[in-house]
C-alpha positions in Angstrom: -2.1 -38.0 -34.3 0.0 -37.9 -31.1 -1.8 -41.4 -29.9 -0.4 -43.1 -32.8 3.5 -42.2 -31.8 3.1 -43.0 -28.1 0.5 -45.0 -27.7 0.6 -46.2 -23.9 0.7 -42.7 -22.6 -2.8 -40.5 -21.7 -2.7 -37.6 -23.8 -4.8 -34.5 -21.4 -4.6 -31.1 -22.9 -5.1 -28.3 -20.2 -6.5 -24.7 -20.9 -5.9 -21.8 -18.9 -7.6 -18.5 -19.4 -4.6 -16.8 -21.8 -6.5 -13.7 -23.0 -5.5 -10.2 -21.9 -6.5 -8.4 -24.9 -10.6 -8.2 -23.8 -12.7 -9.6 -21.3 -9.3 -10.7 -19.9 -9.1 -12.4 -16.3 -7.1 -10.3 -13.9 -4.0 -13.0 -13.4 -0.3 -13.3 -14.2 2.0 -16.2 -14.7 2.5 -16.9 -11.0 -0.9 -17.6 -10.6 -1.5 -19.6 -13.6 1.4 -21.7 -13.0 -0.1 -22.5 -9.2 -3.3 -23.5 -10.8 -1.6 -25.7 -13.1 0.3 -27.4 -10.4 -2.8 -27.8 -8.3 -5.0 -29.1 -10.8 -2.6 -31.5 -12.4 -1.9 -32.8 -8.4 -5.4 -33.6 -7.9 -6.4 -35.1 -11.1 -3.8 -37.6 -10.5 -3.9 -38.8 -7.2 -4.7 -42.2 -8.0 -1.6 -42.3 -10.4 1.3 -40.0 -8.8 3.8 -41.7 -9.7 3.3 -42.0 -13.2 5.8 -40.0 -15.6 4.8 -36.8 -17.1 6.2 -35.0 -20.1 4.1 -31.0 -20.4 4.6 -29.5 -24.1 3.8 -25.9 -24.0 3.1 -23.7 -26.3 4.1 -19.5 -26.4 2.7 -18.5 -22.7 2.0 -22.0 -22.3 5.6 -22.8 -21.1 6.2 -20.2 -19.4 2.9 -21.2 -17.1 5.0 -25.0 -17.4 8.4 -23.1 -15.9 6.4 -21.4 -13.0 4.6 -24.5 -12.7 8.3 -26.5 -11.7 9.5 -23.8 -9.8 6.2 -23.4 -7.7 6.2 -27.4 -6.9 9.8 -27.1 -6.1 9.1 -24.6 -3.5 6.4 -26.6 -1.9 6.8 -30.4 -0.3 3.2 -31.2 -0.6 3.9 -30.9 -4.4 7.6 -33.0 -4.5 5.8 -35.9 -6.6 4.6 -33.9 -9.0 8.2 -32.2 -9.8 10.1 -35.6 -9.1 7.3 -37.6 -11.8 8.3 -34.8 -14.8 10.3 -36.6 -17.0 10.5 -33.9 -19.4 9.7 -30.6 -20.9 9.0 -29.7 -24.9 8.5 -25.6 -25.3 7.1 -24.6 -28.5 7.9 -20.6 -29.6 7.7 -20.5 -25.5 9.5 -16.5 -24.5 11.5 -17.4 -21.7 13.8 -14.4 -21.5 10.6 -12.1 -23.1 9.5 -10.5 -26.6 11.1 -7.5 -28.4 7.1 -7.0 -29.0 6.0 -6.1 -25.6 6.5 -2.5 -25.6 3.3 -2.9 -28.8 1.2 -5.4 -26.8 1.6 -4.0 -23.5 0.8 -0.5 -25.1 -2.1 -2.4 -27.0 -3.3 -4.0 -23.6 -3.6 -0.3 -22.1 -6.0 1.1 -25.3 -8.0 -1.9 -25.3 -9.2 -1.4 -21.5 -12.4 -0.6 -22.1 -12.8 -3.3 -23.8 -11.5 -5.4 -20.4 -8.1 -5.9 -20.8 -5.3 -7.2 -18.7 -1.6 -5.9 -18.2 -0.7 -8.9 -15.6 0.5 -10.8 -18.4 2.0 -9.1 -20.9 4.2 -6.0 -18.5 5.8 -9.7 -17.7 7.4 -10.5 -20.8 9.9 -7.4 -21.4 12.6 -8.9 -23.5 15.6 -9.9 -21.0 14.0 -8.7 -18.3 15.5 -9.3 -14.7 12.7 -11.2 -13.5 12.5 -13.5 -16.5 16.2 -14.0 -16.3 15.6 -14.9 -13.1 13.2 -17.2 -13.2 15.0 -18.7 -16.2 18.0 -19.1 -14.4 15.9 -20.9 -11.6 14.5 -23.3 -13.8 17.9 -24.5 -15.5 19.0 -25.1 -12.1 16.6 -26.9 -11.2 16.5 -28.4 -14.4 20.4 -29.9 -13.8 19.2 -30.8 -10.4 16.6 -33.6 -12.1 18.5 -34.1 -14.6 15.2 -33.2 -16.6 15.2 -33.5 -20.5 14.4 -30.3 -22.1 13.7 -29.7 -26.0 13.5 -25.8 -27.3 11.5 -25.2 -30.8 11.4 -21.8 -32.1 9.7 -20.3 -35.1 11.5 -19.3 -38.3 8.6 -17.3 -39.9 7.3 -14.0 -39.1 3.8 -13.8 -37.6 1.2 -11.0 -39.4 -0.1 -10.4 -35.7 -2.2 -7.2 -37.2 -4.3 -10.3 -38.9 -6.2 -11.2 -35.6 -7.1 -7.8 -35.4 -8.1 -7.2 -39.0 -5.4 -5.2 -40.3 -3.5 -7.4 -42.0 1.0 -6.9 -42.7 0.6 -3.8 -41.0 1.5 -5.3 -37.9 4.7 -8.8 -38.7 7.4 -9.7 -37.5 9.1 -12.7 -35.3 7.2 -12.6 -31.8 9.7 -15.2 -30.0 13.1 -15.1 -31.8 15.5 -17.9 -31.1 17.4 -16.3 -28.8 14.2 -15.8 -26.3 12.6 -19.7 -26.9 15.8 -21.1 -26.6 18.1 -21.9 -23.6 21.5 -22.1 -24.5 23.4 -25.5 -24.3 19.8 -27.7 -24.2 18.5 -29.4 -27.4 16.9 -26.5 -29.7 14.9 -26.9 -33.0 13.6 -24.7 -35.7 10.0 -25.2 -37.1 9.1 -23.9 -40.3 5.9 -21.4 -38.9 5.3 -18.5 -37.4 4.6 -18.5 -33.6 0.5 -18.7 -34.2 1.3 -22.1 -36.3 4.2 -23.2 -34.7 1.7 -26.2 -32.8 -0.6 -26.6 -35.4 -0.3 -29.5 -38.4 -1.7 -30.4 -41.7 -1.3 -34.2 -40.3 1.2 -37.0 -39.4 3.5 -36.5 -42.7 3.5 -32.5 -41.8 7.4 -31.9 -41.2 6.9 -30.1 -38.1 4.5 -32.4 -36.8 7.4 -35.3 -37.0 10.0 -32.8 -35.7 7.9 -32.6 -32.6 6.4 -35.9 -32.2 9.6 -37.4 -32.3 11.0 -35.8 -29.5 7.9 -36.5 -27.3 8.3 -39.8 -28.6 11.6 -40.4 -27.4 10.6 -38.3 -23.9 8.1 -40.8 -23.3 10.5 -43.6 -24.4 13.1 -42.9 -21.9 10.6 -41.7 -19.0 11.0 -44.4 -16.6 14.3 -44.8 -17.1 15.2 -40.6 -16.4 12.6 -41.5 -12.7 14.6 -44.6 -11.8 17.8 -43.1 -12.1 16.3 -40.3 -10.4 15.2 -42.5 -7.3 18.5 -44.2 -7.4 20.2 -41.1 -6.4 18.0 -40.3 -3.7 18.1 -44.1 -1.9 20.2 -44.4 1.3 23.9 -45.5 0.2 23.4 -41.9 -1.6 22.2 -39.8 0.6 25.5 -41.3 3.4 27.8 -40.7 0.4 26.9 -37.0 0.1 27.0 -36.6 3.9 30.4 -37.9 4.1 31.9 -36.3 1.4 30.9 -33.1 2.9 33.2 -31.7 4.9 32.4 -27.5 4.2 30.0 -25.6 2.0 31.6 -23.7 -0.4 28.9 -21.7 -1.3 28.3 -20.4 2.4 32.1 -19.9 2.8 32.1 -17.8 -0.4 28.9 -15.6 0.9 30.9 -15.3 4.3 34.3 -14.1 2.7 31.9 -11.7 0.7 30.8 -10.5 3.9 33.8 -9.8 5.3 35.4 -8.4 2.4 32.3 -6.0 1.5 30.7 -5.9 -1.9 33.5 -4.6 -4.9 33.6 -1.0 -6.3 31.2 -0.9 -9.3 32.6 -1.8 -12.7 35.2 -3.8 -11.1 36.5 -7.2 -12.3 34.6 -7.0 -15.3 37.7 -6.3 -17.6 38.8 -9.9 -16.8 35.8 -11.6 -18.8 37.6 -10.5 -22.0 41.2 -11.1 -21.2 42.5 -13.1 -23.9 44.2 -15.8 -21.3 40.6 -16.5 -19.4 39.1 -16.5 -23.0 41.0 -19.5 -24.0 40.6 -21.2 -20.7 36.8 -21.0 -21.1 37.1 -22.3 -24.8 37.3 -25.2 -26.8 41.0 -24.8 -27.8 43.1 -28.2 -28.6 42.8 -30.9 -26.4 45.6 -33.3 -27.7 48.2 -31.1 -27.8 50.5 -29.1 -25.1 49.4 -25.6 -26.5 46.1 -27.4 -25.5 46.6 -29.1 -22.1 48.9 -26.0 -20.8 45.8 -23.6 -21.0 43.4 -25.8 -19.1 45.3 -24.4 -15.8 45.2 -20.5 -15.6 46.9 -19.5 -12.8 45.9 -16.3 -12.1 48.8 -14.4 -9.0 49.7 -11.5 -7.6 50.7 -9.8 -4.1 49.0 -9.3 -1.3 46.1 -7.0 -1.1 46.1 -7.1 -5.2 41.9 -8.4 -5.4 42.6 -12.1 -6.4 39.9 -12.9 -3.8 37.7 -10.7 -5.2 38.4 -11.9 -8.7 37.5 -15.3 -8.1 33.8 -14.6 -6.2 33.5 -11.9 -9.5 33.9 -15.4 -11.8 32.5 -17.6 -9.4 28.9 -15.4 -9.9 29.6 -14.6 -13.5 30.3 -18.6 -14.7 27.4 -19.8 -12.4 24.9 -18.0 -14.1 26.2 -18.8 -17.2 26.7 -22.1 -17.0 23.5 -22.7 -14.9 21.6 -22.3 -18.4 23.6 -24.9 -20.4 24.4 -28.6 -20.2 27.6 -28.2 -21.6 29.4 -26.9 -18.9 29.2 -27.0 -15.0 31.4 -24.9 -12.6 33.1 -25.5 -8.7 34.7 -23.8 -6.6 36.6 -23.7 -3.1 38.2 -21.1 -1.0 41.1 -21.7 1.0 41.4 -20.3 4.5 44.5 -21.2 6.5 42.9 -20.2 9.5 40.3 -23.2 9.2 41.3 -26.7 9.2 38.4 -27.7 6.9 39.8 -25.4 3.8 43.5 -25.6 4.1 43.9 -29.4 3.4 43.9 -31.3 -0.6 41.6 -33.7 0.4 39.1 -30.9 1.8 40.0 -29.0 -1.7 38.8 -31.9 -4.2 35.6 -33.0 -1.4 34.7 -29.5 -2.0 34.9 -29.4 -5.9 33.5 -33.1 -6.0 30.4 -32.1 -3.9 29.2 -29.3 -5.6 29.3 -31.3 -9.0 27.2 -34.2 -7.8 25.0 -31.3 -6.2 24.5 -30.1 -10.1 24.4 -33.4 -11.5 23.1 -36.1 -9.8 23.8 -39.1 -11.7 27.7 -38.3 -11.2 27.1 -39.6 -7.9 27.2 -43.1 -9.6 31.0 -42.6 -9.6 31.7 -42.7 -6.6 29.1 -45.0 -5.1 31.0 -48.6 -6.1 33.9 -47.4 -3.9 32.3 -46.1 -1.3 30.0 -48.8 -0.6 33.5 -50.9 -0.4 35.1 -48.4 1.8 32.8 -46.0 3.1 34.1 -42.8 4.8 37.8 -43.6 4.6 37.2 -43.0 0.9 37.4 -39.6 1.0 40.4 -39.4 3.8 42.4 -40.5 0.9 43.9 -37.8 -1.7 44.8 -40.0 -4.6 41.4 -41.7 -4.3 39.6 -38.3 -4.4 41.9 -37.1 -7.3 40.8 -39.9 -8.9 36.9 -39.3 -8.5 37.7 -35.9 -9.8 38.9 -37.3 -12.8 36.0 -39.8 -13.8 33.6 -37.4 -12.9 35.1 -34.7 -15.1 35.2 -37.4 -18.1 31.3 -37.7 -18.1 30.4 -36.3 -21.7 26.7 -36.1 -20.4 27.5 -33.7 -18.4 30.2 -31.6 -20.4 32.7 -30.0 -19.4 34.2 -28.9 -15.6 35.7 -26.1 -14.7 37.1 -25.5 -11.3 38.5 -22.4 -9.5 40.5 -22.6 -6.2 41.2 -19.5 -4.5 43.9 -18.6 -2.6 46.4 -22.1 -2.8 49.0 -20.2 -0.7 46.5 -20.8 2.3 47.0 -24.3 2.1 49.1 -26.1 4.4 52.7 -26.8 3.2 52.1 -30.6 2.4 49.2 -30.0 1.1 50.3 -27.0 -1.6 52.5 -29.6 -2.5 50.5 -32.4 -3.3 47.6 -30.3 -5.6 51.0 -28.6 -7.4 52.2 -31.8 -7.9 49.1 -33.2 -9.1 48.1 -30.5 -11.3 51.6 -30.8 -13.4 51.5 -34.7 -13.7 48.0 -34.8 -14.7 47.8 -32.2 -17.4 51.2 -32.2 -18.3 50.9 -35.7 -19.3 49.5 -36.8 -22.6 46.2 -38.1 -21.2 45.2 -35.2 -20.2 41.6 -35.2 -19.5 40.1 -33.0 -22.0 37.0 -31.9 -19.7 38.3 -30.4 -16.7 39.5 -27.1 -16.4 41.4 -25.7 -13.3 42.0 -21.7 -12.4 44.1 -21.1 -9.5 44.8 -18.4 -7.4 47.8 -17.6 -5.1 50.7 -15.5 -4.5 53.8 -15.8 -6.8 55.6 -17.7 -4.5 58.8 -19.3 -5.9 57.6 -22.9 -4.9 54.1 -22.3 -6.6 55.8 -20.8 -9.8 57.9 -23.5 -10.5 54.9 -26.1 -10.7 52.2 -23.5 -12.6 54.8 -21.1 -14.1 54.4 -23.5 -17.6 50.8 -22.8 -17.2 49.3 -20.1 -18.8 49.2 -17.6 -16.1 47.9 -13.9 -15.3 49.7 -11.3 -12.9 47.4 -8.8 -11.8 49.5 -6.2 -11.3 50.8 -6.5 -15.0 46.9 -5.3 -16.2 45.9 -1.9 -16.5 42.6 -2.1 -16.3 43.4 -3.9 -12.7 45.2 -0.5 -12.0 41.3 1.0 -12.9 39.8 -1.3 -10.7 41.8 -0.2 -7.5 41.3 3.3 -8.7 37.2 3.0 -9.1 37.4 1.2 -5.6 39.3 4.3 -3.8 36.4 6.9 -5.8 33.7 4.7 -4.2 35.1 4.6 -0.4 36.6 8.2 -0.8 32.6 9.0 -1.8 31.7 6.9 1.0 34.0 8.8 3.2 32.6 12.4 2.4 29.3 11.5 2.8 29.4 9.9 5.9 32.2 12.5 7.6 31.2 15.4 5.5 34.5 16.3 3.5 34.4 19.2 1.7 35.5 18.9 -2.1 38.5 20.0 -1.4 39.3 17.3 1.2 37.4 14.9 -0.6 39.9 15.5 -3.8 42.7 15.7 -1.6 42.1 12.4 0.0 41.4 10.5 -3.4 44.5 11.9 -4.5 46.4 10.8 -1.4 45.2 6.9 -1.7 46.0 7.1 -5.4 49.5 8.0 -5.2 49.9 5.7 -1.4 48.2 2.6 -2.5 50.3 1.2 -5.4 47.9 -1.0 -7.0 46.7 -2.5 -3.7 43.1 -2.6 -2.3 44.1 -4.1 0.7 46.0 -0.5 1.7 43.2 1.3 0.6 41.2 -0.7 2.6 43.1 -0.1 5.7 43.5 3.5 5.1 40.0 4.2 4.8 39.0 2.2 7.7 41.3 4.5 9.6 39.9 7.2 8.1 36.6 6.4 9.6 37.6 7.6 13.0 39.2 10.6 11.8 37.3 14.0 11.7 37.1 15.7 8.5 39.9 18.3 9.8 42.3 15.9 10.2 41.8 13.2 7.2 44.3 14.7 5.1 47.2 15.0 7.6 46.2 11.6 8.6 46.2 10.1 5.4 49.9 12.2 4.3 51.1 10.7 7.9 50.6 6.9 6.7 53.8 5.2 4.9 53.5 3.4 1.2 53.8 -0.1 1.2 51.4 -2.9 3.2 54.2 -3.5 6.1 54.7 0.1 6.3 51.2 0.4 7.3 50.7 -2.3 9.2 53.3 -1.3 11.4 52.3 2.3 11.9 48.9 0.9 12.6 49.9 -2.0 14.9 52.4 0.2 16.6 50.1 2.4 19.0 48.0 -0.8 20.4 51.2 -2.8 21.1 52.4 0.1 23.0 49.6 0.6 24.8 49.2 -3.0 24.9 45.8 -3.5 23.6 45.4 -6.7 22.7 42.1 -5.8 21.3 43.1 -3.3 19.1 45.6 -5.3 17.7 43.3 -7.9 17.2 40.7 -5.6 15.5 43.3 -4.8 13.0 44.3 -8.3 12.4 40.7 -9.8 11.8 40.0 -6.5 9.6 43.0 -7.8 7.2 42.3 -10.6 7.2 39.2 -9.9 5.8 40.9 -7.5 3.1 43.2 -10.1 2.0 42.9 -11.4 -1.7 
């Protein structure tokens, strides 16, 4: 039937040994999706190039997914991943199966019989590793821009049938929420998962449902490899190296490393606060309500964790947005101690680069300028602010959202400009209705009269902020005991201490605890009821004994430790 609906295409069906019930092969998914990948390389030498488009069915797309993710690992296979044009999963479990638990406890009586765990202990619904991988794949899926279609079954399956004890054993074995990846094109079928790729003929309704998407796979094949190419010819390949100017992803991991990984349980809370809610949502689009809650600026003092917030949502949005076409996140950190991330141009280069990293065929953007102008394109704010702009308004590609950390840390001139460009752009009536901007900063006066008409968060105001700070002083002050060997008594005295000192502030419990490091168990207490309240309290009673001693050093130790802790 499937010759008849594309009929220039060569039609190969491949088998892999699937059985683990008896006289099962001793494999797993990794290994069948290699073998996949190696056969399929050498049956088409003569033809590399040519576009493929797999259709897998139940187990058969997850061998597809490892497949991808094993080429993309591996240059000798880069033709094979850059000639996929496209992916159909039929009743495929990508995050797992509710029915593992039964068929890996089926698996384990049916051993004498020569059965195989390597598969099924795999497929535990929502496991890690299938999340995982899944969240590998959709990467790499927005990387090729790679067309993806999800069908899942809306029947129950009598799976006691194959074994001869029939409706003792029904239900759904992939549910929609396991064959499906959220944001990509997704289909019911009318069968359960054994039928779910089998047809009466070419008027069966499933059979259309399916063909027509291969059809139209195979139809727009060459086009989804030319584009493809395009963005990997020369002129691209010079535009992305000039619009780099830092890696926000590496300067995230290295502010992570100096700020240390956050208390358990912390930041959280923020996912369900009502004003991040509505910034991630639809809302109204043509109206002020609308464009004032596409800024959230989120503020508070020093020391207050609005660093820490925005690599907690940075993480968080990535991994949701990674499995959905819909909606694509950036991000920068400023730093005023680098001339790279204290500048607006260096801001929207950032943001720009790490949307044409996620989309490719943004790039097309910016190419006409830049083949007029080359470099000096991006030494030019309104230019780049511009870009931003086009970019955002590609409805392929769904929505942008884009969080800048720590504005204050911009140069003066520079503040000014984003503020300024922030309030005439979605202040205006055209605002553009896909692009999102969180900021975070202190509450100075000149940033709160360009964002205070934005919806807006202060930290301090949240109580469940006030939790955070005090989960992060019972992690260090448990840190603390265990590595100095407080007694409970000084352990509980010391917890109490940095409760009642730090007033709201990680950055003081930061600095007390390092001090506390040095400190023998004896004295911890006494140290701790020594230190003042207040951030310039402390830094001055810590500052104080190595600028009297004149240790340059110390001071400097302190210094580069806060400025870690800052956020």
């Amino acid at each position: 039937m499937l010759p008849a609906r594309v009929p220039k295409s060569r039609i190969m069906v491949y088998n892999y040994e699937s059985r683990w019930h008896a006289d099962a092969p001793k494999t797993r998914l990794q290994l069948c999706g290699e073998e996949l990948v190696q056969n399929v390389h050498s049956f088409r030498r003569g033809t590399p190039t040519r576009p493929i488009v797999f259709v897998g069915h139940s187990l058969g797309g997850n061998v597809i997914v490892q497949a991808l993710l094993h080429a993309s690992d591996e240059d000798k296979y880069k033709g094979f991943l850059e000639a996929t044009a496209g992916v159909v999963f039929l009743g495929t479990p990508l995050r797992g199966t509710k029915w593992q638990p039964f068929l890996d406890s089926l698996a384990q009586l049916m051993a004498p019989a020569g059965s195989h765990r390597g598969v099924t202990k795999e497929l535990g619904f929502d496991g890690p590793e299938l999340r995982d991988r899944l969240h590998r794949f959709c990467r790499l899926r927005n990387r090729l821009s790679m067309p993806v279609s999800c069908f899942f079954e809306l029947f129950e399956t009598d799976y006691g049938q194959r074994f001869g004890i029939r409706r003792v054993v029904k239900g759904t074995i992939v549910d929609e929420a396991s064959a499906c990846i959220p944001g990509l094109d997704r289909r019911g079928l009318e069968a359960d998962h054994l039928k779910i790729n089998k047809y009466r003929g070419p008027d069966d309704h499933g059979y259309q449902k399916v063909s027509d998407v291969i059809h139209e796979m195979c139809g727009n094949a060459n086009n989804v490899i030319r584009r493809r190419h395009d963005q990997q010819r020369p002129e691209a390949r010079a535009c992305l190296r000039d619009l780099f100017v830092t890696d926000p992803l590496e300067d995230k991991k290295a502010l992570k490393r100096k700020k240390g990984d956050r208390a358990r349980g912390t930041c959280n809370w923020i996912m369900g606060a009502e004003e991040l809610t509505t910034w991630l949502g639809p809302g109204p689009t043509n109206s002020s309500e609308g464009q004032a809650s596409q800024v959230l600026w989120l503020h508070g003092n020093p020391g207050t964790g609005k660093s820490t917030m925005a690599i907690f949502l940075t993480e968080v949005l990535s991994e949701a947005f990674s499995a959905t076409d819909g909606k694509t996140l950036a991000y920068f950190f400023c730093d005023s101690t680098f001339d790279k991330r204290n500048t607006a141009t260096s801001v929207i280069r950032g943001l720009l680069l790490q949307l044409v990293q996620q989309h490719p065929q943004l790039l097309d953007y910016l190419l006409p300028k830049y083949n007029e102008r080359g470099a000096e394109l991006f030494k030019s704010f309104d230019a780049l602010w511009g870009k931003l702009l086009e970019v955002a308004a590609d409805k392929n590609t769904g929505r942008k959202y884009c969080i800048i950390d720590a504005l204050d840390e911009c140069d003066a001139e520079s503040q000014t400009t984003l503020l300024q460009q922030l309030k005439e752009t979605f202040r205006g009536r055209n605002a553009p209705p896909n692009l999102h901007i969180l900021v975070t900063s202190r509450p100075y006066d000149e940033i709160r009269e360009h964002l205070d008409t934005f919806a807006n968060m202060d930290l301090a105001s949240y109580r469940e902020a006030k939790k955070d700070v005090e989960r992060c002083i019972e992690e260090r002050t448990a840190d603390l005991a265990e590595m100095k060997r407080y007694t409970d008594k000084v352990r509980m005295r010391v917890s109490n201490i940095l409760t009642e000192k730090a007033e709201g502030t990680f950055l003081w419990v930061g600095l007390a605890c390092k001090e506390l490091e040095g400190i023998p168990s004896k004295d911890a207490v006494e140290t701790l009821q020594n230190m003042p309240k207040g951030l310039h309290s402390l830094y001055e009673k810590l500052l104080e004994p190595a600028v009297n001693s004149n240790g340059v050093n110390n001071v400097h130790r302190v210094l580069s430790f806060v400025a870690g802790l800052f956020g």
